[in-house]
N, C-alpha and C positions, 0 to 999 in steps of 0.2 A: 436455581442451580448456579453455584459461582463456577467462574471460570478457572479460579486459581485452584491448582493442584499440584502435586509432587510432580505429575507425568508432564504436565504443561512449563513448570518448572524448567522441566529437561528438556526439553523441546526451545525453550526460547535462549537456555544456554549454551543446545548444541548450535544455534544459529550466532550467538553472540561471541563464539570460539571462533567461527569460521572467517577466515583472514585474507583470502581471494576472490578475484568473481569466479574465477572458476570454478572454486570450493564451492562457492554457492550455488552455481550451477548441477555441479555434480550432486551437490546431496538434495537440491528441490529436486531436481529430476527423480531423485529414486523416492522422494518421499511423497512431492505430489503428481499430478496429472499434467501434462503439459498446458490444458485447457484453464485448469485452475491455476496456473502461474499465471499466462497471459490475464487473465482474470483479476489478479491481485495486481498487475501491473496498470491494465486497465483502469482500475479503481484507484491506483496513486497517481495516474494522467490525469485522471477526472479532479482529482483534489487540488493538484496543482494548479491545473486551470480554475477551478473556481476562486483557491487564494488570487488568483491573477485579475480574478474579477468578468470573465468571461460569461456568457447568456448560457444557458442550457443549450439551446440550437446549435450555437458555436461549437462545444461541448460535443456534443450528438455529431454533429458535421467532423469533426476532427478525432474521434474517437473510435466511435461507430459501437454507441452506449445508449441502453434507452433511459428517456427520462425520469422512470423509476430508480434504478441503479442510480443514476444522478442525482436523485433526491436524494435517498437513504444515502450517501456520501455527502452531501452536503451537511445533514439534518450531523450526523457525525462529526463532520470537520466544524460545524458551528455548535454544537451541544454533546458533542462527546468529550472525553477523557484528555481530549489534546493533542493524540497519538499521530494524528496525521500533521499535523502542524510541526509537532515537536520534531518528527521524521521529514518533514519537507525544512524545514530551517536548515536542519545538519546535511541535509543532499545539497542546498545552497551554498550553506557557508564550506560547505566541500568542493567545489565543483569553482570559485574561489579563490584557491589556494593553488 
């Protein structure tokens, strides 16, 4: 099953329109679960810190993530598509300026 579809389309250009945090805020709240943001947040601390070169413990200790999650984030951040990388570079060179 690929991921790519018209619906998912819309869905990553209604996020790439939005021009605020608050915008952002306001439309993850109504599309997801409070549990699943902190969740996705969760998972771009974790990658951060592993670009940063940090142990998994460290990780787990500062997070409060099991080393499962940690793995499959890493196994990602090192053999996936780039996506997290690509997204922590631009939070960098953002944060920067």
């Amino acid at each position: 099953m690929s991921l790519q579809s018209k619906a998912v389309d819309q869905l990553f250009q209604t996020i790439l329109n939005l021009e605020t945090i608050e915008e952002c805020y306001a439309y993850f709240e109504d599309l997801c679960t409070i549990k699943e943001i902190q969740d996705m947040a969760q998972r771009l601390d974790t990658a951060i810190l592993l670009k940063q070169g940090l142990s998994y413990q460290k990780i787990c200790e500062k997070v409060d993530i099991s080393t499962a999650t940690i793995g499959r984030v890493s196994r990602c951040l090192n053999y996936g598509k780039g996506g997290y990388a690509a997204a922590i570079d631009k939070l960098q060179a953002g944060e920067e300026k």
